[in-house]
NUDO-545020 format. One line per field, with one value per residue (C-alpha): residue in one letter; x, y, z. Coordinates in Angstrom, 1 decimal, always signed. Layout:
BEGIN
rest c(a;...)
u c(X;...)
v c(Y;...)
w c(Z;...)
This chain:
BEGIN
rest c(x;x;x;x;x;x;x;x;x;x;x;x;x;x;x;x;x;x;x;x;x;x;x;x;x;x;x;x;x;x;x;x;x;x;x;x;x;x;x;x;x;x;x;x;x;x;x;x;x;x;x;x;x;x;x;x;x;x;x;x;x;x;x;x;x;x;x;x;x;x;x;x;x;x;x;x;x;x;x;x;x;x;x;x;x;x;x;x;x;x;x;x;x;x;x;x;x;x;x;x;x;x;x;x;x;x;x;x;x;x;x;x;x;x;x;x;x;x;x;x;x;x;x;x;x;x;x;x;x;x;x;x;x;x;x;x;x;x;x;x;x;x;x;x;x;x;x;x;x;x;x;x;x;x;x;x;x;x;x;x;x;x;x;x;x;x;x;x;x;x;x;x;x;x;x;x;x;x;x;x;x;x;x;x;x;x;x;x;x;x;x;x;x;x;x;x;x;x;x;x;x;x;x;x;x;x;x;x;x;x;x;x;x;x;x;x;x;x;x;x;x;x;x;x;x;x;x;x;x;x;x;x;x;x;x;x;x;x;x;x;x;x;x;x;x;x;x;x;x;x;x;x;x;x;x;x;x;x;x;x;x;x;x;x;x;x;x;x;x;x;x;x;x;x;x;x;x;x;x;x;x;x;x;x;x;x;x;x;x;x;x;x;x;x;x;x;x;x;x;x;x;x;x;x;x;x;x;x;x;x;x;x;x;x;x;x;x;x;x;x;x;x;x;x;x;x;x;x;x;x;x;x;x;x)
u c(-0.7;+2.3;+3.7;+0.4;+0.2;+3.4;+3.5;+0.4;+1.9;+5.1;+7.7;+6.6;+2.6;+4.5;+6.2;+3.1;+1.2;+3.8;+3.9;-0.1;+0.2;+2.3;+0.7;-2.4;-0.8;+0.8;-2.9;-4.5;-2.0;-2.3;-5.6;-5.9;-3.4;-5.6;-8.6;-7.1;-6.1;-9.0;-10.9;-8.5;-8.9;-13.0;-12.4;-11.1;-12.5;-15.5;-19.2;-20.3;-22.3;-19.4;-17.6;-21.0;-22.7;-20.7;-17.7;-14.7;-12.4;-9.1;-7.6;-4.4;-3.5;-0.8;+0.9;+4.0;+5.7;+3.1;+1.6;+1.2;-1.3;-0.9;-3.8;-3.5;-6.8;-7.1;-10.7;-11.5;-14.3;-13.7;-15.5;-15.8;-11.8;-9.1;-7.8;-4.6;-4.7;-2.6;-3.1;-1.1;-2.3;-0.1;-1.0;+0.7;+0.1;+3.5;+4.9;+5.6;+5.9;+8.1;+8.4;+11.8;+13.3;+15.6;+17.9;+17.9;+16.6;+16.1;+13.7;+11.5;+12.9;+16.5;+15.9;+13.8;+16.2;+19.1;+17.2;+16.2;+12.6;+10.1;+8.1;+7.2;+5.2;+6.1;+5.7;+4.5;+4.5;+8.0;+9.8;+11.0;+13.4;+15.3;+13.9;+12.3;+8.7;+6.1;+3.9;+5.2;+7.4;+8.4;+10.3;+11.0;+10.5;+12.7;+11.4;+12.3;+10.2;+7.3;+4.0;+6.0;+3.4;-0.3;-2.1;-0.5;-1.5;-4.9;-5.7;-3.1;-5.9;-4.6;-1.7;+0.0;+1.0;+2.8;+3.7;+5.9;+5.1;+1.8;+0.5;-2.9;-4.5;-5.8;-7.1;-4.5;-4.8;-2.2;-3.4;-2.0;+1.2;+2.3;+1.0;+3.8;+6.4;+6.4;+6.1;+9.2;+7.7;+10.6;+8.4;+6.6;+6.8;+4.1;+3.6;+1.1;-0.5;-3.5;-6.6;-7.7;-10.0;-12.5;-12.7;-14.7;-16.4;-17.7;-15.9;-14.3;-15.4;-12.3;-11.5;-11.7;-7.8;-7.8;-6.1;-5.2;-8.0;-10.5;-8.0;-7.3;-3.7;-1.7;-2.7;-1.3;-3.1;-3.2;-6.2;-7.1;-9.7;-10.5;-7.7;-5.4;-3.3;-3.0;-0.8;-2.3;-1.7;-3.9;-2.1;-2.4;-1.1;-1.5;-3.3;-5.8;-4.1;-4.1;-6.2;-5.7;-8.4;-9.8;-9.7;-14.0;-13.3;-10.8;-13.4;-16.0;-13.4;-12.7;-16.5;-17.8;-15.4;-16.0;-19.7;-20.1;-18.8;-15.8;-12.7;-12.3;-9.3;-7.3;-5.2;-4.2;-0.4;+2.0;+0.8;+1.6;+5.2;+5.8;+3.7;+5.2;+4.6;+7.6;+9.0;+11.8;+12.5;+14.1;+11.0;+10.3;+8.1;+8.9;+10.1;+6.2;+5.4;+8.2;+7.8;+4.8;+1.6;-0.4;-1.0;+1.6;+4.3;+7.2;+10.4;+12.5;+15.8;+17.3;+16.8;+12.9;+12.9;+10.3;+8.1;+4.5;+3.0;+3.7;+5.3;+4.9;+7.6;+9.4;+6.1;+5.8;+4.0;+6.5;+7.9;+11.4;+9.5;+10.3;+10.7;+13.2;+11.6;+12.3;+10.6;+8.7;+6.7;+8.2;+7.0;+9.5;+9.2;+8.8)
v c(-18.1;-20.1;-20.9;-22.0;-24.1;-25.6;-26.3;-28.0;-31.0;-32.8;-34.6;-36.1;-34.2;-30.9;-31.3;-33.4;-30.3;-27.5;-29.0;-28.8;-25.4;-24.6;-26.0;-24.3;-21.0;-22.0;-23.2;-20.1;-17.4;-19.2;-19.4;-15.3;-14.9;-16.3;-15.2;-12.1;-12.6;-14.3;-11.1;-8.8;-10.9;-10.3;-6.4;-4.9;-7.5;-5.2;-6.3;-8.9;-6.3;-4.6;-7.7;-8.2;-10.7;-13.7;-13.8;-15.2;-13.9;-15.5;-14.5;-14.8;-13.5;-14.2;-12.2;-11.8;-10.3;-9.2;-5.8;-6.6;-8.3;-9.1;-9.7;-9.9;-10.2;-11.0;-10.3;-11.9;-9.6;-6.2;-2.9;-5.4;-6.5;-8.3;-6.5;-7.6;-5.7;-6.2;-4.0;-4.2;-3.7;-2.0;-1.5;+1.6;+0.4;-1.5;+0.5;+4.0;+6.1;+8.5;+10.0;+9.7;+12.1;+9.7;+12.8;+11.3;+9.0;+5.5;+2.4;+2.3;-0.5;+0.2;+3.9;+2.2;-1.1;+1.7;+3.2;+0.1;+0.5;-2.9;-2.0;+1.2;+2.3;+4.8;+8.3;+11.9;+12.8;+14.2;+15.9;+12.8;+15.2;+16.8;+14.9;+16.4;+16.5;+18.2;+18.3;+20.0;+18.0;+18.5;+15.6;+16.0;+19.8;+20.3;+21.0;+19.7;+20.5;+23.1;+22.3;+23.7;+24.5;+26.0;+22.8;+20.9;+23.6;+23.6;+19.3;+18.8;+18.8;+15.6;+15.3;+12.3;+14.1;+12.5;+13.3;+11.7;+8.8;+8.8;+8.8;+10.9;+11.7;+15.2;+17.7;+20.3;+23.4;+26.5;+28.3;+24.9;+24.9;+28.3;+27.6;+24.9;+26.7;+29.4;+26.0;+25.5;+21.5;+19.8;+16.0;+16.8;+15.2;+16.4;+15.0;+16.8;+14.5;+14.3;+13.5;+13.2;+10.5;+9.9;+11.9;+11.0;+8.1;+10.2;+10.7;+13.5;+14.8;+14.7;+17.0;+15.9;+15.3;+14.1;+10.8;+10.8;+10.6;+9.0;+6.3;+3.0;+2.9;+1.3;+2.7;+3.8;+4.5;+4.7;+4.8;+4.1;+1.8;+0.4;+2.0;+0.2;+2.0;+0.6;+1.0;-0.3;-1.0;-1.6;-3.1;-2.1;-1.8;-5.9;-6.9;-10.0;-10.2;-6.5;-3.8;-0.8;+1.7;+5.2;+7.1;+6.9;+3.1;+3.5;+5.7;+2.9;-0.4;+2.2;+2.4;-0.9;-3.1;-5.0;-5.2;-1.6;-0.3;+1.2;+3.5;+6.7;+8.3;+7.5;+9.7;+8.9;+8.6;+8.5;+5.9;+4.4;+2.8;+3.7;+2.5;+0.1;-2.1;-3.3;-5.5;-6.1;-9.7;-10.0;-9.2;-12.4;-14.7;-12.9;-16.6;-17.6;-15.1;-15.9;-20.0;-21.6;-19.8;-21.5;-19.3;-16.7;-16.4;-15.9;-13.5;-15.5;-13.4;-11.0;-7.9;-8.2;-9.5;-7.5;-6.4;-7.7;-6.0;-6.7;-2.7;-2.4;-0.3;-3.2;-4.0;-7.7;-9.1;-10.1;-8.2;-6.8;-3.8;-1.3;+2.3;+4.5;+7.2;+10.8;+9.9;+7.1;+6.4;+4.3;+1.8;+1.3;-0.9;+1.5)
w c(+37.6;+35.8;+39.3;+40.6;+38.0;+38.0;+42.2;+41.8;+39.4;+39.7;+37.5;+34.0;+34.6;+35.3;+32.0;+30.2;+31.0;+30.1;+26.7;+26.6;+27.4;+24.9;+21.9;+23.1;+22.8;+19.8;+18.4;+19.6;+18.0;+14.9;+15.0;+15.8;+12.7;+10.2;+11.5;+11.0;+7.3;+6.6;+8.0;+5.3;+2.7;+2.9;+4.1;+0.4;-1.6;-3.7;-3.6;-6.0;-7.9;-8.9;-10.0;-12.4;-10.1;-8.8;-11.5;-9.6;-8.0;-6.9;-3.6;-1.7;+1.6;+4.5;+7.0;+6.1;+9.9;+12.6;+11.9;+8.2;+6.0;+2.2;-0.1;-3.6;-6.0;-9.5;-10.7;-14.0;-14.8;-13.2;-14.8;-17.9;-17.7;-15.9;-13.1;-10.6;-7.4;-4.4;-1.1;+2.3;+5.3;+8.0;+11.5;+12.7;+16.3;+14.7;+11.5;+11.4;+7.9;+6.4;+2.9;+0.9;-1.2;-3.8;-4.7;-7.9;-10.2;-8.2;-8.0;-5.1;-4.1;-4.1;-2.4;+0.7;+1.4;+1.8;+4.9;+6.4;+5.4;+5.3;+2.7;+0.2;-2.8;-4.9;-4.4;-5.8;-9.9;-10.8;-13.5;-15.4;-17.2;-14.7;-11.3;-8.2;-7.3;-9.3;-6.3;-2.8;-0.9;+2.9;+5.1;+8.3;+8.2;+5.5;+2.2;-1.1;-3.4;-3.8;-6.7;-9.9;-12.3;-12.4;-13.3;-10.9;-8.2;-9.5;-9.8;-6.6;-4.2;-1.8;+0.8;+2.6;+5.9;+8.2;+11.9;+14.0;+12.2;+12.0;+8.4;+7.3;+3.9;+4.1;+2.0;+0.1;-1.3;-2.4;+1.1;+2.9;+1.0;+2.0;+5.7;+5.9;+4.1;+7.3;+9.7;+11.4;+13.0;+12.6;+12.8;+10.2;+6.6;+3.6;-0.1;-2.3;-4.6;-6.7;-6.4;-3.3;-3.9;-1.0;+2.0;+5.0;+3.0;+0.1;-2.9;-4.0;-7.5;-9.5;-12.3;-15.8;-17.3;-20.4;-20.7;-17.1;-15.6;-18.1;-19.0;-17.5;-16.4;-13.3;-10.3;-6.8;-3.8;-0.3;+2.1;+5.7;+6.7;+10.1;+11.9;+9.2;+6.5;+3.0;+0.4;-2.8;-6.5;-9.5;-12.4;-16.0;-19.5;-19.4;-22.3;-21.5;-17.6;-16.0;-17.6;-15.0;-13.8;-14.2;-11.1;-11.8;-11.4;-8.4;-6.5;-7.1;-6.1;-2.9;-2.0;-3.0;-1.1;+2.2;+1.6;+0.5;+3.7;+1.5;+3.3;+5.2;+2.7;-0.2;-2.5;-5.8;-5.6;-9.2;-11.6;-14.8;-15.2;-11.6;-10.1;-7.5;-4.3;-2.3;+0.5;+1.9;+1.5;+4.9;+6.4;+8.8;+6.8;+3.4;+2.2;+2.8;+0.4;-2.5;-1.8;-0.9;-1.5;-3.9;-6.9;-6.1;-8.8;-7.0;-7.4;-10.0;-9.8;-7.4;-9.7;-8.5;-5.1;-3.1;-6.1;-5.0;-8.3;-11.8;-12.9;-16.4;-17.3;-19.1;-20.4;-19.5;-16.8;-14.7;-11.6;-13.3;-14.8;-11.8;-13.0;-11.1;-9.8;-7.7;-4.2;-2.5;+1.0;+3.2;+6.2;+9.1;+12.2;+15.5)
C-alpha cells in the first residue's frame, strides 16, 4: 500500500503527504496508549461504595515502556482511613517472570537490577534470623527451600507458579509440595505463600492469625485480571497518610474494584517492612515517572531510585525505607 501511495504523488505532495502520514500514526499510537492507561486507571480503582460514597480519590497513571501500566491511588477515606496503593500492570504477551532466591540478605531492588530484571516486588516470608524462605521455594527446578514449620504448612495455602515464564496463582497444599519435590521439570519455578486470597472470583476464607491477619499493615499482592498480571502494594504503618489493610480489607479492595467486577487470583505475598515495589529506572520512559507527573513525588536520591511505594521500614514516608529481604519476583522483558 506504502508504494501505491507514494507512485501516485510526486515531489513536495509525496513528501507533504509522508509527513501527514506520519503524524497520523504518531496521533493514533498515542491516542491507543492513553486510552489504554486511562482504561487501567478505571480497571483497579474500587467502587464508590467502598470508598463511602464519592470521597476523592486521587489518581495517577502512565506507561512507563510498552507492556506496562503504572497506577498509583491515594484514597482519603478508605475502610474509614488513608490508604496509598500503587499496582502495575504487566502484559505477559511482553514480560516474562521468574522468582529470585537473594542467597542472602538483599533489597529487592538491588537483588533484581543484578539480573537485569525491569521491575520486582518482594517475595515469600523468611527467617529474618538466619535467611531462607519459610514457605517452599523451587526456581527453575531447583529447590531452595521447603515450608519449615507446622503453621506455616497449615496457613501456606497459595503458590506463585511459574512456567516457562508464564506466571499463575494457584492453590497449595502439603500434598502439592511433595508432588514437586519428586518433579524433575526443569522450567519450572514455585513460591508458597499465604493466603491465597481469591480464587476464581470468590474469596478464599482466610484463617484467623492474630495480629497478622486482623491488623492493618503494608501489603503485598499479586493477581491476574483481564489477561494482565499485577503486582501490587498497600502502604501502611503511616500515620494520617498510609494506614495499611487487613487481608478482610484486601479481599474486599480485590472484589470491589473496576465496578465490582473484581480479579481472577491474588495471593498475599510478605508484608510489613518488606513490603516493596520496584523499577528499574532505565526502563524507557522511567524519567516520565521520576519527573513530570503531576502529583508524583519523585525519587530524590539514588539510594531509592525505582521504589514506586513508600517501604516503611525506616518509618518515614518517603521511598528510602526498603528492607533487605531473602527472595523477590522478578519481571523480565522476553
Amino acid at each position: 500500500m506504502k508504494k501505491t501511495l507514494s507512485s501516485s504523488v510526486t515531489g513536495g505532495v509525496s513528501k507533504f503527504g509522508v509527513v501527514v502520514l506520519s503524524l497520523c500514526v504518531l496521533l493514533f499510537a498515542s491516542c491507543g496508549v492513553g486510552h489504554r492507561i486511562e482504561k487501567a486507571a478505571d480497571r483497579y480503582r474500587v467502587d464508590s461504595s467502598i470508598r463511602n460514597g464519592e470521597n476523592p480519590v486521587k489518581t495517577i497513571a502512565l506507561s512507563p515502556c510498552k507492556g506496562l501500566i503504572l497506577v498509583n491511588y491515594h484514597y482519603d477515606n478508605l475502610f474509614e482511613s488513608p490508604q496509598e496503593i500503587t499496582i502495575l500492570e504487566v502484559d505477559p504477551k511482553k514480560f516474562r517472570f521468574n522468582a529470585l532466591d537473594h542467597k542472602t540478605f538483599r533489597k529487592t531492588s538491588e537483588a533484581a537490577l543484578e539480573v537485569g530484571a525491569t521491575a520486582a516486588i518482594n517475595g515469600t516470608f523468611y527467617n529474618m534470623k538466619e535467611g531462607g524462605s519459610e514457605c517452599y521455594l523451587q526456581i527453575d527446578g531447583v529447590v531452595s527451600d521447603t515450608t519449615k514449620n507446622d503453621n506455616m504448612k497449615l496457613r501456606a495455602n497459595g503458590a506463585v507458579v511459574i512456567r516457562s515464564g508464564n506466571l499463575s496463582v494457584e492453590p497449595w497444599s502439603r500434598q502439592k509440595e511433595q508432588a514437586y519435590l519428586s518433579s524433575t521439570n526443569k522450567k519450572v519455578s514455585v513460591m508458597a505463600t499465604m493466603p491465597l486470597l481469591i480464587y476464581d472470583g470468590f474469596a478464599v476464607e482466610v484463617l484467623e492469625y492474630k495480629g497478622f491477619s486482623d491488623k492493618r499493615h503494608p501489603r503485598s499482592v499479586i493477581f491476574r485480571k483481564d489477561g494482565k498480571i499485577c503486582l501490587m502494594v498497600i502502604d501502611g504503618r503511616h500515620k494520617g497518610k498510609a494506614a495499611g489493610m487487613t487481608l478482610d480489607e484486601v479481599q474486599r479492595y480485590l472484589l470491589s474494584m473496576d465496578g465490582g467486577e473484581g480479579c481472577i487470583t491474588a495471593v498475599n505475598l510478605d508484608g510489613g517492612g518488606s513490603s516493596t515495589l520496584w523499577l528499574n529506572p532505565a526502563t524507557s520512559g522511567t524519567t516520565t515517572i521520576s519527573g513530570s507527573v503531576s502529583g508524583w513525588d519523585k525519587p530524590s536520591t539514588p539510594d531509592d531510585a525505582g521504589i514506586l511505594n513508600h517501604p516503611s521500614d525506616n518509618e518515614k514516608f518517603d521511598r528510602r525505607g526498603e528492607r533487605h529481604v531473602a527472595n523477590s519476583i522478578v519481571v523480565i522483558k522476553r
